[in-house]
C-alpha positions, 0 to 999 in steps of 0.5 A: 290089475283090478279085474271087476266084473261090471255086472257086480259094480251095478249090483253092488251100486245098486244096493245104495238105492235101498239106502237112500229109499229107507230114508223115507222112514222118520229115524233116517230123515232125522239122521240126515237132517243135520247132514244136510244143513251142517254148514262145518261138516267135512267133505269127503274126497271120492275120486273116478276109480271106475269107467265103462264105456259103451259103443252106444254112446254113453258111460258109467263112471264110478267115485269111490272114496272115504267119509268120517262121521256124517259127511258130504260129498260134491261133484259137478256135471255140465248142465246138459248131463244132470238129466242123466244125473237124475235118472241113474245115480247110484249110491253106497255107504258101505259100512252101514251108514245112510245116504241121505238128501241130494241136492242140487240148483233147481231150473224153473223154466225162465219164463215161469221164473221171470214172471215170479218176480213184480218186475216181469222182464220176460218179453224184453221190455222197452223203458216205456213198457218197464214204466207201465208196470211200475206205476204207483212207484217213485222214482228219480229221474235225471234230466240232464242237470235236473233231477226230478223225484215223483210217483209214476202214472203212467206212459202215453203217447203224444205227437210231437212234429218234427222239422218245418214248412214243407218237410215237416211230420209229426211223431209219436213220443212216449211221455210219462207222467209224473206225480210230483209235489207241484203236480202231474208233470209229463217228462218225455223218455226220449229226455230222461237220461237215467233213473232210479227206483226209490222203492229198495224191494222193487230195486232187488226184484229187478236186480233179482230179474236180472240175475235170473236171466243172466244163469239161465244162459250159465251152462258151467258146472252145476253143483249136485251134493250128497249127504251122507250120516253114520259113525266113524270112517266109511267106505262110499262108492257113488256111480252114474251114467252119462252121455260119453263119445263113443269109443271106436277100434281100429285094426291092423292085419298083418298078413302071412303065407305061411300055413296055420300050424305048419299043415299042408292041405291038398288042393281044392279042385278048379273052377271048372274046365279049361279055356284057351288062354296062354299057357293054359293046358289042354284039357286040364285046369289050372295045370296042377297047381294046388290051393293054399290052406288058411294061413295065419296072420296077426290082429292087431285091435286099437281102442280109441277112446276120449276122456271129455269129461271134467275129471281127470282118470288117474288110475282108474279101471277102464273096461270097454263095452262092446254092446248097444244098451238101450239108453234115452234121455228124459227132462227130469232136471227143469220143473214142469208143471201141469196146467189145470182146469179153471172151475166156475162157481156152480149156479142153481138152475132148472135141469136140462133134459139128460141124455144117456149113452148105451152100455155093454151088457154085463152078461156078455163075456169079453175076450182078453187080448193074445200076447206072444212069448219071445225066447232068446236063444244063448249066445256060443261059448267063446274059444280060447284065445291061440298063442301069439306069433311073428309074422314070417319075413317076405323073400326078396329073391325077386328083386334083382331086375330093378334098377341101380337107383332102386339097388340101393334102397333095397340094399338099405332096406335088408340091413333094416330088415322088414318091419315086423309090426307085431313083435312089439305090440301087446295087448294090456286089456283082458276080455270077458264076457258079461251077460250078453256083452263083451267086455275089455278091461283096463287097469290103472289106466290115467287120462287127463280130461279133455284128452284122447287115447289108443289102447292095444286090447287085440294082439292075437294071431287069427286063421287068414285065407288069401283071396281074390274076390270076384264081384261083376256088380262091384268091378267087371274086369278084375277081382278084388284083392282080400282075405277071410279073416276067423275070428280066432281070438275068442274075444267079439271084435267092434266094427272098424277099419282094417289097415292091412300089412302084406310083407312087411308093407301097407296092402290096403284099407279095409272095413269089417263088421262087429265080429263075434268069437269063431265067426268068418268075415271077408274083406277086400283092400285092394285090386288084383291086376294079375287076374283079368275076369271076363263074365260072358254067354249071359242067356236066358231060355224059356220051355214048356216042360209040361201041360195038362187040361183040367175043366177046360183049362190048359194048365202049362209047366214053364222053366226058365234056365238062366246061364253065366260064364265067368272066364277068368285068367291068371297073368301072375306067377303065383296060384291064387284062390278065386272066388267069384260072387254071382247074384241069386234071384227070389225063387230061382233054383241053382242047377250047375254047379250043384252047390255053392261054396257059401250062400248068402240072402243076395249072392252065391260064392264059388271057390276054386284055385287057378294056376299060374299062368293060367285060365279056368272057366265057370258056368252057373246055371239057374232054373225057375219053374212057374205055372201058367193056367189058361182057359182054352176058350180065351186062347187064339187059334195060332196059340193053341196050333203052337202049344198042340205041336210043343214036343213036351205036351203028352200026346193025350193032352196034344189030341185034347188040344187037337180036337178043341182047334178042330172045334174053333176052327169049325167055329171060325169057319161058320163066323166067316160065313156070316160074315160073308152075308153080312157083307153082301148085305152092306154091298146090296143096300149100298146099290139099293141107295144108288137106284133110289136116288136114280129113281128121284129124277125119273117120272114115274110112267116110264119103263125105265122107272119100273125097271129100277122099281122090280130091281130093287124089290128083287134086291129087297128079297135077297136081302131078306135071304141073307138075314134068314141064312144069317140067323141060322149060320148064328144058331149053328155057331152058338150050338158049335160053342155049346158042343165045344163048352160041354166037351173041355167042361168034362175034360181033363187029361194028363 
């Protein structure tokens, strides 16, 4: 088996370019010259000997081969790939000879290409418009039996009526008009059956249009030919990249109870405290039961991989490339061209009056722009791959309550004995890394074209916990059946569906991410209905740790505790390890238990085993402590009466604020006397407008009258009384607020 790293493949590819640049001196264009124009020159055979193929979508192909003497070489690509074609073919003459001129059928845009020809078909003519632009030709026009041979004028359009009496209407016919040797007669198209040039050049520029067009729908094969000139037989290696379909993994899990190395670990502790449940003892969780360490398991990694190209693989070096290249596609292969300004021939005329922009002094300094320096840190060694291994078989001692019918299955089932899905399969790729990639590797590989394959590149046991995973977001009742999966096979594994086998039987589907060497993945494939998961008591409290006055402003310490209990039971026969997943929130602060298992950016993991028969409980609890600053001017009375009489403020900071609410009350108290005034001032001028409208229908020299006159002047009087106590009760609220302003302005207690 061939084992070539593909960064020497490229390296060595690329030293081809080097040859094909120095053609640009005189002595290799006269080299290659005769190369690329002999017609007799023997073509060299270079067959796919080499394929990489990327998870990014494209692959590198690579022909090697022979040529004798000065030699040429073809190979064909779909029109959609010699875009990629021109942007990374690589070439090599390996025994001091040169590369020479590359050639290939050019692609002028269609438009461009028809409008070329003196016949211009580009917008779909009609005959009448095909007419028009072959004025000035003759030609030979059949009109039913007649023939008619002239010099075309032109097309125009006359009326022509159709139908008779009432229904009549008149249309417009396209007639052209022809000079013949009796004259200008005008033939109408809508007669003319055929007709043919008589002008032979006008003839193949039509012809020509008409083949133009028709390739340009063509999008077989095109041809790209390399020449090649040196002495004697030589060694050549040509590769390319082209877009390919990404190459996919699947795998199979193939699970284990039997401990890694044969080692017994002691139990990890519970959960958390007993709850009542059946059987769960007093005091005590989980009864004693003791937590598996990680097991062992086998992985099985399947390729996936697609041969669409036109060329078969007979045995050819296949490597697959777990790594994303950045890789794009650029219109190199149809010609662009640039439109360019049309300049008027210049007139001498009087000058205008010129204006002039500002320019930048060039005495004053400019500043260059900052740029950042990236590192990239070095990606961890990758471990060893661990020995293989056959997955212990499943005890059926359990069995023996089913029924007659299910009897003999299993009777048929034991002399089968359980599939072992492992002992059979071995993998043919070998793995490396390369550069910040990594690579598997197939030898001797055959595909036909247009045909897919699964190649075994994984076949190595892997460190696998049995899990039930625990999620209230994802199901509340029950957990989910999974596994840890360590990445022990030193090899990085792709993204892919994970079918996972438990006892020699299918256990479920799963999905798991690119895994690098020695990192741990968890999956979950199916539903543990032995364990019933009960997430309950979720409360939330807010207190005031503290407070404190700075200038005037109360500055208060909340927390916010955050609990959850998770109940969890366990209705099977077996121990089980338990994980429950709880959300984690921005800025909260985990408080019990003290640590989590695992953290990620969204969630915590708590790990604990739960006995058979069983029941444990968990409790999480969270904290956040924030700031709230408050000017105590702005705070109402009942608030600053509530957090005088909190427990958690000092007692310098609770006679502060006993003293600031003695100040407001004083405050509010002079407000409620002014407002008092102000009331016995609306209720006064509301009487006043009763006397008045009474004195409206009195004569004024009767007794009654000035009764209701000295009323409402002794009214008037009270009424100024009132504004006066006012105005004082306001200077004396405005002194209160100073009094109040100046003590919290200088205050600040702890």
């Amino acid at each position: 088996m061939r084992k070539r790293a593909t960064t020497a493949i490229l390296a060595a590819a690329m030293s081809g370019l080097l040859g094909l640049s120095a053609m640009t001196n005189g002595q290799a264009a006269r080299e290659a010259a005769p190369a690329a124009n002999a017609a007799a020159d023997p073509q060299a055979n270079l067959p796919v000997r080499q394929v990489v193929l990327y998870s990014s979508g494209v692959g590198y192909f690579e022909h090697f081969g022979s040529v004798k003497g000065n030699g040429t070489t073809e190979l064909h690509f779909k029109t959609q790939q010699i875009n990629d074609i021109l942007k990374s073919l690589v070439l090599q003459d390996m025994d001091k000879g040169k590369v020479g001129v590359i050639t290939y059928p050019s692609q002028d845009p269609i438009a461009k290409t028809l409008r070329s020809f003196q016949v211009d078909i580009t917008s779909n003519p009609s005959l009448a418009e095909l007419m028009n632009q072959l004025r000035g030709a003759s030609v030979t026009l059949s009109l039913g039996a007649e023939k008619v041979t002239g010099t075309i004028v032109g097309v125009e359009r006359k009326p022509r009526p159709v139908g008779t009496g009432d229904g009549a209407k008149v249309i417009e016919v396209a007639v052209l008009n022809l000079l013949t040797e009796g004259g200008i007669r005008g033939v109408a198209l809508d007669e003319v059956r055929s007709f043919e040039l008589q002008d032979a050049k006008l003839k193949e520029e039509l012809n020509r249009a008409l083949a133009a067009l028709a390739s340009a729908r063509d999008q077989d094969k095109k041809p790209v030919k390399i020449n090649f000139a040196g002495e004697g037989e030589r060694r050549l290696r040509i590769g390319y990249v082209v877009e390919t379909p990404v190459w996919k993994t699947s795998y199979r899990l193939i699970l284990s109870d039997k401990a890694a190395g044969g080692a017994k670990e002691d139990a990890k502790p519970n959960l958390g405290s007993g709850v009542g449940g059946a059987g769960a003892g007093a005091g005590a969780v989980g009864g004693g039961a003791t937590a598996k360490p990680a097991g062992s398991g086998a992985l099985q990694g399947w390729a996936i991989v697609e041969n669409q190209t036109d060329n078969d693989w007979n045995d050819v070096q296949l490597s697959l490339v777990s790594g994303r290249p950045i890789s794009f596609v650029m219109d190199l292969y149809q010609p662009l061209y640039i439109p360019r300004p049309v300049v008027q021939p210049e007139l001498y005329a009087s000058l205008r009056p010129q204006t002039y922009d500002g320019a930048v002094a060039a005495n004053k300094p400019l500043a260059d722009f900052a740029g950042q320096e990236r590192t990239s840190a070095a990606a961890p060694p990758a471990p060893a791959a661990a020995p293989a291994m056959v997955m212990a078989r499943k005890s059926a001692s359990d069995e023996k309550a089913r029924s007659r019918d299910y009897a003999l299955a299993d009777k048929r089932a034991e002399q089968l004995g359980d599939l072992d899905a492992a002992s059979s399969v071995t993998s043919i790729a070998s793995a490396a890394k390369v550069g910040e990639l990594f690579q598997y590797t197939v030898g001797n590989v055959s595909l036909p074209r247009q045909t897919s394959a699964m190649i075994p590149v994984v076949t190595d046991p892997v460190e696998v916990e049995k899990l039930s995973i625990y999620n209230l977001s994802v199901l509340p009742k029950n957990p989910l059946l999974g596994a840890r999966v360590k990445n022990t096979t030193g090899k990085h594994l792709l993204q892919g569906p994970v079918t996972v086998l438990d006892g020699g039987s299918y256990a479920g589907d799963a999905r798991i991410e690119d895994l690098p060497p020695g990192q741990e993945r968890l999956i979950s494939y199916g539903v543990d209905q032995q364990i019933i998961v009960q997430a309950q008591n979720s409360r939330q409290e807010n207190t005031i740790e503290s407070g404190k006055i700075v200038a005037g402003v109360l500055e208060l310490t909340r927390k916010l505790v955050a609990t959850q209990d998770y109940a969890a039971d366990n209705k099977g026969d077996k121990a089980k390890t338990l994980i429950i997943e709880h959300a984690r929130r921005n800025g909260w602060k985990l408080a019990e238990p003290a640590k989590a298992d695992e953290t990620t950016d969204s969630l915590y993991r708590f790990k604990g085993s739960i006995g058979a028969d069983k029941a444990t409980k968990l409790t999480v609890r969270e904290e956040l402590v924030t700031q709230q600053r408050m000017a105590i001017l702005s705070i109402d009375d009942g608030s600053l009466l509530s957090y005088r009489e909190t427990g958690a403020i000092a007692p310098a900071v609770r006679e502060a604020l006993t003293k600031a609410a003695k100040f407001r009350q004083a405050m509010a108290e002079t407000q409620r006397q002014i407002q008092d005034r102000q009331n016995q001032v609306n209720l006064i001028t509301q009487e006043q407008n009763r006397i008045r409208e009474n004195m409206k229908t009195v004569s004024q020299n009767t007794d009654y009258y000035n009764r209701l006159l000295t009323k409402l002047s002794d009214q008037e009087s009270k009424i100024e009384t009132l504004q006066k106590e006012s105005e004082g009760l306001r200077q004396t609220v405005e002194g209160q607020r100073k009094e109040m302003e100046d003590y919290l302005k200088a205050l600040s207690v702890n």
